[in-house]
N, C-alpha and C positions, 0 to 999 in steps of 0.2 A: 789721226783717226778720221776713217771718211764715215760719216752715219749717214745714210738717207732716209728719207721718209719710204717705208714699205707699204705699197698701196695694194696688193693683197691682204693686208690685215685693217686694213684703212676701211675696204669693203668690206672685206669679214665681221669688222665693229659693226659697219653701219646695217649689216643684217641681221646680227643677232640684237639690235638695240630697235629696229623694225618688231623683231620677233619676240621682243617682251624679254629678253636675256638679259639680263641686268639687273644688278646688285645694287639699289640706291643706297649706300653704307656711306658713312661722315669721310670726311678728308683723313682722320687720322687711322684709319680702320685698314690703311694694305700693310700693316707690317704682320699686323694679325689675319690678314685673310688672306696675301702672300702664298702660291703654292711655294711649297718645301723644297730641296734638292731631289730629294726621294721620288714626290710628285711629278717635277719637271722631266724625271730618268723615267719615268714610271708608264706616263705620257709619251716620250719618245720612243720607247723602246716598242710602243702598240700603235704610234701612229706616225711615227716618221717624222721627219724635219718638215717635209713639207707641209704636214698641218700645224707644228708648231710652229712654223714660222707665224702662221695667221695671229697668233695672239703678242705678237709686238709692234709695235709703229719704227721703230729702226733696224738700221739693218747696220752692220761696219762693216765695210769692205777689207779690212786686214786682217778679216778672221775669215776661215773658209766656212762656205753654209753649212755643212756639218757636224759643225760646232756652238756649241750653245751661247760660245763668246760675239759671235755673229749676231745673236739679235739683241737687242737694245729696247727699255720702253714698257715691258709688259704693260700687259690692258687689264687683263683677268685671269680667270683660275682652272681655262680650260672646259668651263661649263658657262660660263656668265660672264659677260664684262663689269668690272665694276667699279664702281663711281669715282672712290680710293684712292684707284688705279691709274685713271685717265688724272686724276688731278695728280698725284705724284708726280706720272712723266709728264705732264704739263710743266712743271715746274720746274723739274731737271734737265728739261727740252732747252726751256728760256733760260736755266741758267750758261748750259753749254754754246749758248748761240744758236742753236737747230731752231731756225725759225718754221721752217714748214713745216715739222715734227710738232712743236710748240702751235700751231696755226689750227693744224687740222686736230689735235687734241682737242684745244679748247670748242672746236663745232661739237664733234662727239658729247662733251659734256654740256653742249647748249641743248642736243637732239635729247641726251639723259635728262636732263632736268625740265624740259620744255614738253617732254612725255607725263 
């Protein structure tokens, strides 16, 4: 599995976290604030892949962009980045070895908390 770091969503954070979008919620709080299946189809089906792509920091190259297996990382809920979120795949970044993925997460949650 190849993940890279997806730097259309990397901006996309960094503007809605600019624009005050952002969910300051505890570490433990994305399994509960987590869009649904339903939500993610819901989403897709009104705004295409390529806007959802914005809202993950990986991307897997052995899955076609079309497919929802293709992004990696979720940030937020489609409205907000949130806090949750970025620590989540922080941590599942560095555990996979995805050090850039893991790198530029953790700024995001420095620009979240330093707001």
């Amino acid at each position: 599995m190849t993940v890279k770091l997806n730097k259309k969503a990397l901006e996309n954070a960094k503007h809605l976290i600019r624009d005050g979008k952002v969910a300051k919620d505890t570490r433990d709080d994305w399994s509960e604030h987590a869009p649904s299946t339903d939500d993610e189809n819901a989403f897709l089906d009104k705004h295409g892949h390529a806007e959802y792509s914005k809202w993950f920091l990986g991307v897997d190259d052995e899955h076609p962009d079309d497919q929802k297996g293709h992004y990696k990382f979720p940030i937020g809920d489609f409205k907000k980045i949130h806090r949750c979120a970025v620590i989540s795949a922080e941590s599942r970044a560095g555990q996979y070895d995805y050090d850039d993925i893991r790198d530029a997460l953790g700024k995001l949650l420095e620009k979240i908390d330093g707001d």
